[in-house]
mmCIF file of the N, C-alpha and C atoms, coordinates in Angstrom:
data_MODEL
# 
_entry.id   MODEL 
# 
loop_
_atom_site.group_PDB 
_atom_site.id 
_atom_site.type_symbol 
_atom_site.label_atom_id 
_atom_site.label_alt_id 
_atom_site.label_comp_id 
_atom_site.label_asym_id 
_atom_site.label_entity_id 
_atom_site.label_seq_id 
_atom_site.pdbx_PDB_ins_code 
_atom_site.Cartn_x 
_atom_site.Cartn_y 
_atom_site.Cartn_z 
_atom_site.occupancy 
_atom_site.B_iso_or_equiv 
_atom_site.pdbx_formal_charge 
_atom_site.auth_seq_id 
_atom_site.auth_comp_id 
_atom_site.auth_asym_id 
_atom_site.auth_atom_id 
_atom_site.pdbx_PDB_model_num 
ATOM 1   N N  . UNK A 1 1  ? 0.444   -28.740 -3.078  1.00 0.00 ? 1  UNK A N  1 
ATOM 2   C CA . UNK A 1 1  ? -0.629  -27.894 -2.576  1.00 0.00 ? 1  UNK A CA 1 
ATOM 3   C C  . UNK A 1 1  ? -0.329  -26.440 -2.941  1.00 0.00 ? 1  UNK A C  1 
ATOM 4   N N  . UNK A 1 2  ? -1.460  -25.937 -3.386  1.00 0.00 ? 2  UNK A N  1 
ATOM 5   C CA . UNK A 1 2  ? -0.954  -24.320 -4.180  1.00 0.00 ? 2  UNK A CA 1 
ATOM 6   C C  . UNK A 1 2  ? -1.654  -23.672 -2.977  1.00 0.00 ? 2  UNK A C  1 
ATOM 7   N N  . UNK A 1 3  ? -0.861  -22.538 -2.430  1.00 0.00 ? 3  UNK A N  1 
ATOM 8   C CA . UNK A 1 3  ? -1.104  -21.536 -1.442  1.00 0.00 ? 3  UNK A CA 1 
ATOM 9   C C  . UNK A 1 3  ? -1.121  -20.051 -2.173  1.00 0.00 ? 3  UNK A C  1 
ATOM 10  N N  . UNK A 1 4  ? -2.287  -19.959 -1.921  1.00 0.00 ? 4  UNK A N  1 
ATOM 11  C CA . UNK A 1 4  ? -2.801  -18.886 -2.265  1.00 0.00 ? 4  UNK A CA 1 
ATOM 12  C C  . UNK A 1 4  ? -2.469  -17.747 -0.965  1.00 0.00 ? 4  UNK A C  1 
ATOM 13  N N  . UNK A 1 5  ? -2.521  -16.238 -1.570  1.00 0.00 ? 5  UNK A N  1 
ATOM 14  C CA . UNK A 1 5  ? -1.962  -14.819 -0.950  1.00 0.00 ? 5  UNK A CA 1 
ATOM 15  C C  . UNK A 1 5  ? -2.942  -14.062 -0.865  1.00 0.00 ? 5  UNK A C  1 
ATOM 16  N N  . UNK A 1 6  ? -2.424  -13.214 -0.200  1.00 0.00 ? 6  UNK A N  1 
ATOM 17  C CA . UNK A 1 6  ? -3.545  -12.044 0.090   1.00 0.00 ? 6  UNK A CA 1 
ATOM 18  C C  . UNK A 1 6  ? -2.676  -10.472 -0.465  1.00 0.00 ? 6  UNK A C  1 
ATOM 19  N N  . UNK A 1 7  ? -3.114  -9.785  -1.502  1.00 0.00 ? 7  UNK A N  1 
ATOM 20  C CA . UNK A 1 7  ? -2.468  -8.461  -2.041  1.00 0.00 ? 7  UNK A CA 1 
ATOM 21  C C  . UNK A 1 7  ? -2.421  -7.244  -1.218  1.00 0.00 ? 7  UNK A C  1 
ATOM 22  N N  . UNK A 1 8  ? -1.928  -6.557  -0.606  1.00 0.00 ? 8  UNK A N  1 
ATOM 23  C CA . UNK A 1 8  ? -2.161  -5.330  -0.482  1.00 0.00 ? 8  UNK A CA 1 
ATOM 24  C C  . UNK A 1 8  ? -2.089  -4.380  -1.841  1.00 0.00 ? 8  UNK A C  1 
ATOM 25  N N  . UNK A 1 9  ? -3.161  -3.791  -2.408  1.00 0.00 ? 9  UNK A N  1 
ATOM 26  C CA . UNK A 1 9  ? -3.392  -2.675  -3.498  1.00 0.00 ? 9  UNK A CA 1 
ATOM 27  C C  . UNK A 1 9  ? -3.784  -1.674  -3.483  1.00 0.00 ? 9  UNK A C  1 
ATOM 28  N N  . UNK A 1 10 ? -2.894  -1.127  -4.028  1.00 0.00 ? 10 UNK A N  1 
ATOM 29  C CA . UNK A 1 10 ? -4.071  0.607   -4.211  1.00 0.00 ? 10 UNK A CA 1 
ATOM 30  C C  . UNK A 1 10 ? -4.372  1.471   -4.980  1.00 0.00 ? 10 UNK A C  1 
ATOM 31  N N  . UNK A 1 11 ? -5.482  1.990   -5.225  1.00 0.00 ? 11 UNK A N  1 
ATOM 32  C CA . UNK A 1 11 ? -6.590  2.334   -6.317  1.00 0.00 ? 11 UNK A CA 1 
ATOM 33  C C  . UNK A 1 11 ? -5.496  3.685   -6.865  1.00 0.00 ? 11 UNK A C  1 
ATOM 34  N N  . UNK A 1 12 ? -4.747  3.514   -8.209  1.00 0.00 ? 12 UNK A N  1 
ATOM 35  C CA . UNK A 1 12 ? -4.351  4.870   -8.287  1.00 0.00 ? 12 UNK A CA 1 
ATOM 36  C C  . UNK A 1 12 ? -5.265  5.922   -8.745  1.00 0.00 ? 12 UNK A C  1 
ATOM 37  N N  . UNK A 1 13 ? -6.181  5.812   -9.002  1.00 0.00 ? 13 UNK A N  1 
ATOM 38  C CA . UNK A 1 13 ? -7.581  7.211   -9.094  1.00 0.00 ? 13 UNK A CA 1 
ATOM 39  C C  . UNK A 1 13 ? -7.553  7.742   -7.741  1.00 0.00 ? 13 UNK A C  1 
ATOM 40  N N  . UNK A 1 14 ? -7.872  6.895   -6.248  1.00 0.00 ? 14 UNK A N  1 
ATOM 41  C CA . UNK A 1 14 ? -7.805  8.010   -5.362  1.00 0.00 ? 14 UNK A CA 1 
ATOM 42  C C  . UNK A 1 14 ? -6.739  7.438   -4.109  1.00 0.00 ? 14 UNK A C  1 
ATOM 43  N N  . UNK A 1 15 ? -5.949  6.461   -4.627  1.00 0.00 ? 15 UNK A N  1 
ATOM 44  C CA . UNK A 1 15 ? -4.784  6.212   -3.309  1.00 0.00 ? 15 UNK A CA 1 
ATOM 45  C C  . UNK A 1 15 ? -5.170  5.290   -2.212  1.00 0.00 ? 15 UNK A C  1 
ATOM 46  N N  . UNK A 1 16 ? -6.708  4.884   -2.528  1.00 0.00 ? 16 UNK A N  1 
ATOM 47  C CA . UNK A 1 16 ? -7.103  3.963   -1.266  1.00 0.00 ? 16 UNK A CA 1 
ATOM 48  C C  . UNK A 1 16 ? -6.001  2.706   -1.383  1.00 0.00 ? 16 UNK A C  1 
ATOM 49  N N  . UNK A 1 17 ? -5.661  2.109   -0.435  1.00 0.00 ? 17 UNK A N  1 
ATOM 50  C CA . UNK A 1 17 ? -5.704  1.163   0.074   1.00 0.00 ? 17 UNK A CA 1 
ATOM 51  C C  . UNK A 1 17 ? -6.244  -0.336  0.258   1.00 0.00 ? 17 UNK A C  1 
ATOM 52  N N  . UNK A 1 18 ? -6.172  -1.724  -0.082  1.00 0.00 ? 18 UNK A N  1 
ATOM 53  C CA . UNK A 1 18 ? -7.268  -2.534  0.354   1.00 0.00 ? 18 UNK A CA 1 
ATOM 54  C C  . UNK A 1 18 ? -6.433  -3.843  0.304   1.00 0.00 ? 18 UNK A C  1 
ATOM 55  N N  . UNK A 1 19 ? -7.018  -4.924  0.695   1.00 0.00 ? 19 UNK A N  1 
ATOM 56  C CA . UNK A 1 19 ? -6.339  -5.932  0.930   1.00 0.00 ? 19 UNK A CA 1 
ATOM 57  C C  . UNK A 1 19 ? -7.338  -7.027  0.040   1.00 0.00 ? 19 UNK A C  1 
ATOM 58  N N  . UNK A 1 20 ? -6.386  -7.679  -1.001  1.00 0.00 ? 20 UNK A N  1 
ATOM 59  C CA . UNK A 1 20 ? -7.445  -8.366  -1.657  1.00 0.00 ? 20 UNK A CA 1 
ATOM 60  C C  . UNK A 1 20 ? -6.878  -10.287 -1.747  1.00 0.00 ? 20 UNK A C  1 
ATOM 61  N N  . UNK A 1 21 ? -7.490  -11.012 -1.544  1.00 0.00 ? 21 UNK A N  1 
ATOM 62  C CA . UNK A 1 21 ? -7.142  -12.274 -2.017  1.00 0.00 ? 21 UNK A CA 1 
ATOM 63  C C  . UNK A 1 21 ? -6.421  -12.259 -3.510  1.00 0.00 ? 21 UNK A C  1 
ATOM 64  N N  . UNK A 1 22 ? -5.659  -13.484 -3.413  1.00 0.00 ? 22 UNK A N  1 
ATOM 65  C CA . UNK A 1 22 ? -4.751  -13.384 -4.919  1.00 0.00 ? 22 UNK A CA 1 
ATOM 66  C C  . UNK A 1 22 ? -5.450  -14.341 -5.669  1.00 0.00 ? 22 UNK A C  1 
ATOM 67  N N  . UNK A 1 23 ? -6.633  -14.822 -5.785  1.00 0.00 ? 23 UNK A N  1 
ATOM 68  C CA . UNK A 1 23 ? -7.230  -15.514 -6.346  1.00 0.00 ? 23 UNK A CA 1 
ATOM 69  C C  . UNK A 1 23 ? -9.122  -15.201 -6.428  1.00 0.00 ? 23 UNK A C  1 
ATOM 70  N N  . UNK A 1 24 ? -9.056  -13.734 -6.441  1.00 0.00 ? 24 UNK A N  1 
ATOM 71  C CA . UNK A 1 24 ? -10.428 -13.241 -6.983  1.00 0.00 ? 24 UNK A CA 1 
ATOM 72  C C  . UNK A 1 24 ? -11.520 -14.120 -7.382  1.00 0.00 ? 24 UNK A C  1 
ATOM 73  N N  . UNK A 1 25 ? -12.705 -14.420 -7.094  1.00 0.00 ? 25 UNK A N  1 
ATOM 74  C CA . UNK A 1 25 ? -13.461 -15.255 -7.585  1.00 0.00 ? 25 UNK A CA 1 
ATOM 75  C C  . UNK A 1 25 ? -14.796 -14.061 -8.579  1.00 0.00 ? 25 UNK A C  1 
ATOM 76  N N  . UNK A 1 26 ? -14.521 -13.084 -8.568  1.00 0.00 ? 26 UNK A N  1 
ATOM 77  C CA . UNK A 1 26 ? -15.256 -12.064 -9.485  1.00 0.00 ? 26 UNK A CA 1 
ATOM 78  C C  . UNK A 1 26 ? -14.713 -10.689 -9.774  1.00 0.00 ? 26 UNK A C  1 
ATOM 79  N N  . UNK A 1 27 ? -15.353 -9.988  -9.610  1.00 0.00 ? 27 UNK A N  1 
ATOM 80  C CA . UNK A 1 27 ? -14.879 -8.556  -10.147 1.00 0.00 ? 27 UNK A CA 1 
ATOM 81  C C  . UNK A 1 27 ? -14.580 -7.890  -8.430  1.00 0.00 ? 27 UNK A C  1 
ATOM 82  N N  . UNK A 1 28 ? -13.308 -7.263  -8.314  1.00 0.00 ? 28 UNK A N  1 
ATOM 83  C CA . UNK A 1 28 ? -13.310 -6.206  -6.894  1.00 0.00 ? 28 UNK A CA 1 
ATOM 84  C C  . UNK A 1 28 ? -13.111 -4.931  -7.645  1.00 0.00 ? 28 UNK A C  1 
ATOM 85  N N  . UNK A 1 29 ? -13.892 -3.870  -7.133  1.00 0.00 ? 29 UNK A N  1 
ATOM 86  C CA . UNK A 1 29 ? -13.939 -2.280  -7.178  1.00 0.00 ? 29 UNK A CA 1 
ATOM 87  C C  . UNK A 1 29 ? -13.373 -1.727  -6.128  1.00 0.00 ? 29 UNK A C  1 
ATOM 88  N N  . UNK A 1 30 ? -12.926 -0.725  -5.804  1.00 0.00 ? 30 UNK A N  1 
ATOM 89  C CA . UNK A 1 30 ? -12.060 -0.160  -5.460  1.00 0.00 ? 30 UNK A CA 1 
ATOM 90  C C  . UNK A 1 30 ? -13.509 0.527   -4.133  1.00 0.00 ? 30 UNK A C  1 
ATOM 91  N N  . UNK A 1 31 ? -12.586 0.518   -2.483  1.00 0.00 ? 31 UNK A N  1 
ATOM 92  C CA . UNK A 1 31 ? -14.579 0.709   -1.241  1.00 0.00 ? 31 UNK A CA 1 
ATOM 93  C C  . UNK A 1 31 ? -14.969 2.467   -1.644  1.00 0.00 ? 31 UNK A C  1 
ATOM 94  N N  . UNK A 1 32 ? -14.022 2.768   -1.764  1.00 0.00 ? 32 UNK A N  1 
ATOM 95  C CA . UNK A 1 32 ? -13.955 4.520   -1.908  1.00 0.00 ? 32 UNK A CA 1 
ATOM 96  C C  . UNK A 1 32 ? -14.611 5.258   -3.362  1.00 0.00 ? 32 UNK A C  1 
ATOM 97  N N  . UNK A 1 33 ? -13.788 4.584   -4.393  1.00 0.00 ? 33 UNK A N  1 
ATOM 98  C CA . UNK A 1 33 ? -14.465 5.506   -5.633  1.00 0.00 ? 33 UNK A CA 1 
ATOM 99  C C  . UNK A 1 33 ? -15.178 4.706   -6.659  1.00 0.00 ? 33 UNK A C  1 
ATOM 100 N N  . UNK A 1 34 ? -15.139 3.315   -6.351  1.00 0.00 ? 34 UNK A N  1 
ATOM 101 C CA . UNK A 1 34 ? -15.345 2.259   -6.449  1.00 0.00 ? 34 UNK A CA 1 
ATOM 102 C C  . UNK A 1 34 ? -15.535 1.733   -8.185  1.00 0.00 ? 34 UNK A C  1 
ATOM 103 N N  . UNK A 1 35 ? -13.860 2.232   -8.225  1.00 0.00 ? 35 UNK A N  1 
ATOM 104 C CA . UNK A 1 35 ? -13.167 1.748   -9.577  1.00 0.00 ? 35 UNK A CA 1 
ATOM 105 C C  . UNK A 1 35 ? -12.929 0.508   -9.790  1.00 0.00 ? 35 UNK A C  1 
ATOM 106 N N  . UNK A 1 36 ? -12.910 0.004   -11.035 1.00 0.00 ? 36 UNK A N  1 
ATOM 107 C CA . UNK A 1 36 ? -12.276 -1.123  -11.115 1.00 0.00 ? 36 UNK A CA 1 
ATOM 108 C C  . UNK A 1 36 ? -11.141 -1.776  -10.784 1.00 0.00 ? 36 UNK A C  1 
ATOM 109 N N  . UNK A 1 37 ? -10.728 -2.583  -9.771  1.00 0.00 ? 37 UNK A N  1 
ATOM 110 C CA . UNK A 1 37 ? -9.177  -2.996  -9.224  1.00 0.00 ? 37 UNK A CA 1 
ATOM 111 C C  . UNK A 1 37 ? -8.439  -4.133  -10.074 1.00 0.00 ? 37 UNK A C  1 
ATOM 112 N N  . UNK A 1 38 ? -9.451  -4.938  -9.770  1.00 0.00 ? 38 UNK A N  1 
ATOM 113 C CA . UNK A 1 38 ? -9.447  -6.594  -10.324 1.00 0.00 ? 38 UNK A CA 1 
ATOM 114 C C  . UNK A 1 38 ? -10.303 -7.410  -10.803 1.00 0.00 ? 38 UNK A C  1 
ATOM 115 N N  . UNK A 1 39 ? -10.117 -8.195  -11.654 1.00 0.00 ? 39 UNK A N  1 
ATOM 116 C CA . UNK A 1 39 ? -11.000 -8.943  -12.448 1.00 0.00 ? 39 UNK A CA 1 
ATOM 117 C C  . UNK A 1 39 ? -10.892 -10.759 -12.502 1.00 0.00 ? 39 UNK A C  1 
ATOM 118 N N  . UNK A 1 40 ? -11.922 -11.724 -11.995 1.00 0.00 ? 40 UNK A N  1 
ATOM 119 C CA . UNK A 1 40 ? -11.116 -13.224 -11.844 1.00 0.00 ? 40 UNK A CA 1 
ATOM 120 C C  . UNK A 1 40 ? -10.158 -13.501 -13.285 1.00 0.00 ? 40 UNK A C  1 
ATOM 121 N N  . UNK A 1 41 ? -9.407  -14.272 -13.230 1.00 0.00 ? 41 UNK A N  1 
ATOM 122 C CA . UNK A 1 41 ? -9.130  -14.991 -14.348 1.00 0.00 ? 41 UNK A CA 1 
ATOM 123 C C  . UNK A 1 41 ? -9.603  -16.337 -14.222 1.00 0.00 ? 41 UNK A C  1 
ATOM 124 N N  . UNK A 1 42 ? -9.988  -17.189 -13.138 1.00 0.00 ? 42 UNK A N  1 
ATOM 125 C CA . UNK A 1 42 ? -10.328 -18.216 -13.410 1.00 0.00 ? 42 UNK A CA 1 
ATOM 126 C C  . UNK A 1 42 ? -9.295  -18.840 -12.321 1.00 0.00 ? 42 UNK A C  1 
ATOM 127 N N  . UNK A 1 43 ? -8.209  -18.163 -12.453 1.00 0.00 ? 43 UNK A N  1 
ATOM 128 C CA . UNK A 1 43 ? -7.523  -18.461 -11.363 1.00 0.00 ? 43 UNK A CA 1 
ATOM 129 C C  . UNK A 1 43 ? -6.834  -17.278 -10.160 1.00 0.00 ? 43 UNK A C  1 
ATOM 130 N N  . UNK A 1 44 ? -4.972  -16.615 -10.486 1.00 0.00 ? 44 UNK A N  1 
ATOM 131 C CA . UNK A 1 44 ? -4.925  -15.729 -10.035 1.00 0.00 ? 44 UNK A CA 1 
ATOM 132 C C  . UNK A 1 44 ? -5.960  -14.375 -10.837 1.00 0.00 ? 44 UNK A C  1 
ATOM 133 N N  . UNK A 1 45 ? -5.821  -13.793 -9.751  1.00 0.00 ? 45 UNK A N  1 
ATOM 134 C CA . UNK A 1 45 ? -6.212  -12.103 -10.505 1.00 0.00 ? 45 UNK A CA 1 
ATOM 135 C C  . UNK A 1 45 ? -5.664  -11.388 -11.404 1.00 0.00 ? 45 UNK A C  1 
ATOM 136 N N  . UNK A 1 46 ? -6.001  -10.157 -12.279 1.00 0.00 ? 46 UNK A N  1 
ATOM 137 C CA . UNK A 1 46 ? -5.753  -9.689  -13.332 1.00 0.00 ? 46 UNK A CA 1 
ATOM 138 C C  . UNK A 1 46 ? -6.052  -8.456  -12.552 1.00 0.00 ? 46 UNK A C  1 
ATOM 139 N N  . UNK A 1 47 ? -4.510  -7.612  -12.562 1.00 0.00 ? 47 UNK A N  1 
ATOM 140 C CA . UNK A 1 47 ? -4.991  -6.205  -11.968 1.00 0.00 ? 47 UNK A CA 1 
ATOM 141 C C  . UNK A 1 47 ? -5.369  -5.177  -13.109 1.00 0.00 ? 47 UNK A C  1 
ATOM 142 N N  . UNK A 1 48 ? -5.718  -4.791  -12.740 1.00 0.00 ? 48 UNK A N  1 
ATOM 143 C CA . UNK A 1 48 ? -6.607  -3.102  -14.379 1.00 0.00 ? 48 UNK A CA 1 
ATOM 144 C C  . UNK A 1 48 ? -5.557  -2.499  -13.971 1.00 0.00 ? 48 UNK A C  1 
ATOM 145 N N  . UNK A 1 49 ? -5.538  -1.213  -15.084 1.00 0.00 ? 49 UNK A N  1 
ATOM 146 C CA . UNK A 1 49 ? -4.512  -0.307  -14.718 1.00 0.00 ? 49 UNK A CA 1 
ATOM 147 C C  . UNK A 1 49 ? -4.880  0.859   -13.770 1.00 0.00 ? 49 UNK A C  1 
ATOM 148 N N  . UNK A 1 50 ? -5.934  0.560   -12.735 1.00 0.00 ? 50 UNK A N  1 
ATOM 149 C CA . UNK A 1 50 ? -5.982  1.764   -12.132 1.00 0.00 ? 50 UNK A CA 1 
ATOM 150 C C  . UNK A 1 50 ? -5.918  1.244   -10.497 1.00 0.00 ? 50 UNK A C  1 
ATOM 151 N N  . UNK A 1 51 ? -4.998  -0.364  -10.614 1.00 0.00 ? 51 UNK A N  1 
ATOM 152 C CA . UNK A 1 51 ? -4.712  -1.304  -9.735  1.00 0.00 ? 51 UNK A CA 1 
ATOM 153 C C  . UNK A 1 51 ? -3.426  -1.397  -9.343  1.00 0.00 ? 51 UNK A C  1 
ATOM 154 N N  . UNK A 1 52 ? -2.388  -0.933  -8.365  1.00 0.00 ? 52 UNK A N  1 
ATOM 155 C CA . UNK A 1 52 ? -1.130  -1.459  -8.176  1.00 0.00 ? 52 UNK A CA 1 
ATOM 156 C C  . UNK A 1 52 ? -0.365  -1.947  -6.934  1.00 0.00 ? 52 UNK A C  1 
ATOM 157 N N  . UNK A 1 53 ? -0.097  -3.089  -6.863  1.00 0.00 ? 53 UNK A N  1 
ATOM 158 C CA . UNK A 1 53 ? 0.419   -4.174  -6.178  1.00 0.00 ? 53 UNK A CA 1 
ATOM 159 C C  . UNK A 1 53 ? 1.326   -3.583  -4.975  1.00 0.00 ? 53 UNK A C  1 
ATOM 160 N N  . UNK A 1 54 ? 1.609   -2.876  -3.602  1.00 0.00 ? 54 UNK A N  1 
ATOM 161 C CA . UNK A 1 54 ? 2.586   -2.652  -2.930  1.00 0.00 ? 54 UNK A CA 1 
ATOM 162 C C  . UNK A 1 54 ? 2.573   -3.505  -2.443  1.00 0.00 ? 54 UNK A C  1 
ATOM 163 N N  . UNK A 1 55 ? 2.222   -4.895  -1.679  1.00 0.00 ? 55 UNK A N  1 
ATOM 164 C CA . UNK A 1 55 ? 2.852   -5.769  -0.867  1.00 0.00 ? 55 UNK A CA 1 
ATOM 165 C C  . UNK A 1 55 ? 2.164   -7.253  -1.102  1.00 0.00 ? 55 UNK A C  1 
ATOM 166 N N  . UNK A 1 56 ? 3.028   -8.168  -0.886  1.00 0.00 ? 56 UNK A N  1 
ATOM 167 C CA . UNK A 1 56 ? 2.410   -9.563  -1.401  1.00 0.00 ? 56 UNK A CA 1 
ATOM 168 C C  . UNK A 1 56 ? 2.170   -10.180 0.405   1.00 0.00 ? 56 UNK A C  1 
ATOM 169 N N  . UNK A 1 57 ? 1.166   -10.574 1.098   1.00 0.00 ? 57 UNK A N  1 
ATOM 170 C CA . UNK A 1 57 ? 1.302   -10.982 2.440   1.00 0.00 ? 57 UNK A CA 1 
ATOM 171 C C  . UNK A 1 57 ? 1.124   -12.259 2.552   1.00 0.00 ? 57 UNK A C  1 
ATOM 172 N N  . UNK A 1 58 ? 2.142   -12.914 3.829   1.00 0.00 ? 58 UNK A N  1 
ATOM 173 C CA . UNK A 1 58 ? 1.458   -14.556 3.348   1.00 0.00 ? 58 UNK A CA 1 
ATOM 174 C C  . UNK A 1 58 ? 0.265   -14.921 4.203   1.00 0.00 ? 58 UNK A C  1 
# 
């Protein structure tokens, strides 16, 4: 059984914060400047570079 996570990320354009599933089912933008974060792959997520990972939660 594959267990899927939940990311804590944050937008380096303006520092927000957000909590995202590790298995994206479309595109997430960033609530504040509402940049690009993440993109599905089909499976896990694909962070952009204006996306970075501080905490993995289970």
């Amino acid at each position: 059984m594959v267990r899927a996570k939940f990311l804590k990320v944050r937008c380096e354009k303006c520092n927000n914060e957000q909590i995202l599933f590790e298995r994206v089912a479309g595109r997430v933008a960033c609530l504040v400047c509402n940049e690009l974060i993440a993109t599905s792959t089909g499976g896990k997520a694909r962070l952009s570079s204006s996306g970075r990972v501080l905490e993995v939660l289970d």
